[in-house]
N, C-alpha and C positions, 0 to 999 in steps of 0.2 A: 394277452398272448396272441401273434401275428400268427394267422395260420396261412397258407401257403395254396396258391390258385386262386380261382375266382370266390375265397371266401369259403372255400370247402378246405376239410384237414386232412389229416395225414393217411386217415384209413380209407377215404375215398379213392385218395390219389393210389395208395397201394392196389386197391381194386382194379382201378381204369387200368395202371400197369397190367395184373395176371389176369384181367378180360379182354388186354389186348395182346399179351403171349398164349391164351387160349386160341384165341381165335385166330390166330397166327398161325398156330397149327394146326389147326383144322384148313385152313385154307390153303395151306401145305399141303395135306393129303389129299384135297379135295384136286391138286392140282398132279401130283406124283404121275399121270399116268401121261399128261401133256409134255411135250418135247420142248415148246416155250424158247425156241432158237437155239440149242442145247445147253440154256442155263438151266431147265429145271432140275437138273440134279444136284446141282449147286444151293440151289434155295432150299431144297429140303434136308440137303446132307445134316445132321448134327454134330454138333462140336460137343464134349466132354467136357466139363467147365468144374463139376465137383460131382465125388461119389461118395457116400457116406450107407458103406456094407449095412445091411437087416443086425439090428439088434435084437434078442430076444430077450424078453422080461420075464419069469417064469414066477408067480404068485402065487402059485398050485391052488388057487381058486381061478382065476386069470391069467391068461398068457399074453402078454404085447411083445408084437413083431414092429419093430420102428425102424427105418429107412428112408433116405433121401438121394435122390442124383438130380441135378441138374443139365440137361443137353438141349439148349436149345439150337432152332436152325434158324436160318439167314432172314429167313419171313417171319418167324415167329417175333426176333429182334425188330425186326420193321413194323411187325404190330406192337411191338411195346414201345416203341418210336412214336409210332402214330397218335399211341396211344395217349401219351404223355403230353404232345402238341395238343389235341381234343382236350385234356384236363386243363390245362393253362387257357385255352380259349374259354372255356363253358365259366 
């Protein structure tokens, strides 16, 4: 079985990706209040990509509320970018 990167599999690579849209967005926030040439609005703006409304599961011992969306912004993408280049090099 080939696995993919420098000999690491498929749940690392998944990682490196959402701890580089993590921190993508944090560095985003961290940046929102800089003017950055007046791209910074641009890099933080989020796009809507999928929404997937709060379900409620009602167990009458247990209640599960489950929901998903996706929105990321323009930095966040460049850290999952970046992110991906670092998994391929390591």
């Amino acid at each position: 079985m080939r696995k993919s990167g420098g000999g690491h599999g498929n749940g690392m690579l998944v990682l490196f990706l959402i701890t580089g849209a993590v921190l993508g967005g944090i560095l985003g926030e961290l940046i929102a209040g800089w003017d950055l040439m007046g791209i910074g609005p641009y890099l933080i703006k989020a796009f809507p990509i999928f929404d997937l409304p709060p379900v409620t599961i009602n167990l009458f011992v247990v209640k599960f509320i489950v929901g998903f969306s996706l929105h990321p912004s323009l930095i966040s993408i460049a850290g999952v970018i970046l992110a991906f280049w670092l998994f391929k090099r390591v």
